[in-house]
C-alpha positions in Angstrom: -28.9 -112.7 -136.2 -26.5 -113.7 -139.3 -27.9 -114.0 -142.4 -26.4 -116.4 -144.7 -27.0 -119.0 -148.0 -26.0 -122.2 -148.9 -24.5 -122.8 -152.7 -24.9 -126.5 -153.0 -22.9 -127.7 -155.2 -23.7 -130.0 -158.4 -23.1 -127.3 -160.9 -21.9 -129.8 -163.9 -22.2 -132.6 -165.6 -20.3 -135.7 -165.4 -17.1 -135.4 -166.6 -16.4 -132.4 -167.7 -13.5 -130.2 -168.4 -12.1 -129.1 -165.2 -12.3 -125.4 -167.1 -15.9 -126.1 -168.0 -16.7 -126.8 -164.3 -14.8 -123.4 -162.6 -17.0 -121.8 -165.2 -20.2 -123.0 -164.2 -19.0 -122.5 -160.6 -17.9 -118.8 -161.4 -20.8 -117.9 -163.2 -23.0 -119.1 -160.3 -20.8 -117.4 -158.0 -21.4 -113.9 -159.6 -25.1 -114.2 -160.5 -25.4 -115.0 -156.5 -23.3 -112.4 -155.4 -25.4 -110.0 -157.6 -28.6 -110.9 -156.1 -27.8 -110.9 -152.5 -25.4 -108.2 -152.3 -23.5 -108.8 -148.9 -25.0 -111.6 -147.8 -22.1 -114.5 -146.6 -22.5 -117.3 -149.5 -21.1 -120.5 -148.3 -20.0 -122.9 -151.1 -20.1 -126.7 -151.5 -18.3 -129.1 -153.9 -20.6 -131.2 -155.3 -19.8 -134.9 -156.5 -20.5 -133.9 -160.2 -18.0 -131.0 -159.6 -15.1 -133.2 -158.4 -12.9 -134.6 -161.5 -11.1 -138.1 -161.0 -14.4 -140.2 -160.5 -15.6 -138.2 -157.6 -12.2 -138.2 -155.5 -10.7 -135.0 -154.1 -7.1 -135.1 -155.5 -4.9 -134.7 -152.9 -1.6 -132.6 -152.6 -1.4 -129.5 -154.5 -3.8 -129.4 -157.2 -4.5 -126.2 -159.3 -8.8 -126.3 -158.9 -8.5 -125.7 -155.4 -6.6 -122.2 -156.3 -8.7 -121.7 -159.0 -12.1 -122.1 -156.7 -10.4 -120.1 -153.9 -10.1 -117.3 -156.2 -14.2 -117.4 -157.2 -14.9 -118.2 -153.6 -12.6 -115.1 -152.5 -14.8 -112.5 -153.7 
C-alpha cells in the first residue's frame, strides 16, 4: 500500500509578491516534510498562488524553477 498526502494549494493571499508566495509555499513545504518524514507529498497550485489574475504564464517563467526547487526536496 503507498502512503501519500495531498498539499492543496491556496497558501496566499491575493496578489501578492511572487517572492511572498514561494515563501509561504516553502515554509509549508518544510514544516510538512518535517512532520511526515518520508512520506510522498504531492503539491497543488492553488488559484491564490498563481500571479497574473489566476493564469498560468506560459513559456519560460522563473516560479516554475523556483517551486521545482521546494517541490524537489
Amino acid at each position: 500500500m503507498s502512503r501519500f498526502a495531498v498539499r492543496t494549494g491556496d497558501l496566499s493571499a491575493h496578489n501578492l509578491d511572487p517572492n511572498q508566495t514561494i515563501s509561504a509555499i516553502e515554509s509549508a513545504t518544510d514544516i510538512l516534510t518535517d512532520i511526515l518524514g518520508t512520506m510522498k507529498v504531492i503539491p497543488v497550485i492553488g488559484n491564490n498562488d498563481l500571479q497574473h489574475n489566476y493564469c498560468i504564464p506560459e513559456g519560460p517563467y522563473a516560479w516554475y524553477s523556483q517551486l521545482a526547487d521546494i517541490w524537489g526536496h
